[in-house]
C-alpha positions in Angstrom: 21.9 -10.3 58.0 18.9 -12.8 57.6 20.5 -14.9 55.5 23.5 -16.0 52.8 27.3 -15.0 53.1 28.9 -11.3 52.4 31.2 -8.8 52.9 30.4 -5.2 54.2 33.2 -2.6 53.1 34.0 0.4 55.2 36.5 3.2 54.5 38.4 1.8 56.8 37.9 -1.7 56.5 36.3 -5.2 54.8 33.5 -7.2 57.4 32.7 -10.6 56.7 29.0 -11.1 57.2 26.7 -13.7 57.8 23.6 -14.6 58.7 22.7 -13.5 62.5 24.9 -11.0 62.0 24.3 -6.9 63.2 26.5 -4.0 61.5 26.4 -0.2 62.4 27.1 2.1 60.1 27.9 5.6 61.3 25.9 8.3 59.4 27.6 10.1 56.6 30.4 6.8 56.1 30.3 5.4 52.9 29.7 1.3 52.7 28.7 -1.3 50.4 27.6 -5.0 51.0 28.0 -7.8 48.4 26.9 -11.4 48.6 30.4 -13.6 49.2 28.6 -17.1 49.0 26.6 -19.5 46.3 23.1 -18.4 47.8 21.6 -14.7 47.9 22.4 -12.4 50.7 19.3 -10.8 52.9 19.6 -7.6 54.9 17.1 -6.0 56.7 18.3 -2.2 57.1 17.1 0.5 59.4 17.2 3.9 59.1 17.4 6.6 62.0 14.9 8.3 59.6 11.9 7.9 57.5 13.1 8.9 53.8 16.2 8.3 52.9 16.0 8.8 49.6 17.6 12.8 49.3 21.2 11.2 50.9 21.2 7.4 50.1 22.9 6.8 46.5 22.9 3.4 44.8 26.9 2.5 43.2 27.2 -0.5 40.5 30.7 -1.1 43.0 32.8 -0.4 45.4 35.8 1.4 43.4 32.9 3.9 42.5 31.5 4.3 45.4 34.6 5.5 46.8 35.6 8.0 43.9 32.2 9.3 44.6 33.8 10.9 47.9 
């Protein structure tokens, strides 16, 4: 996280992030991060690949990224 205040939601769990913070995701879990604070949240995300366009899917929240399982 480079900057601001979130929250990173597993299937298993909610993570508070902040700034100076690292978070692995294993492949295949779904996740979503949100902004928790008054300023924007940054992430810089890398990938174990170079496209991840065919399996990453964007989700307006987290209630439908979960019935998307």
């Amino acid at each position: 996280m480079l900057s601001g205040e979130g929250a990173t939601e597993t299937e298993t769990a909610e993570h508070p992030v902040e700034a100076g913070d690292t978070i692995l995701i294993p492949p295949g879990e779904l996740h979503a991060t949100r902004a928790t604070g008054s300023e924007p949240l940054t992430l810089l995300c890398f990938f174990p690949v170079a496209d991840v366009s065919s399996g990453t899917k964007e989700f307006a929240s987290w209630d439908e990224t979960r019935s998307a399982k």
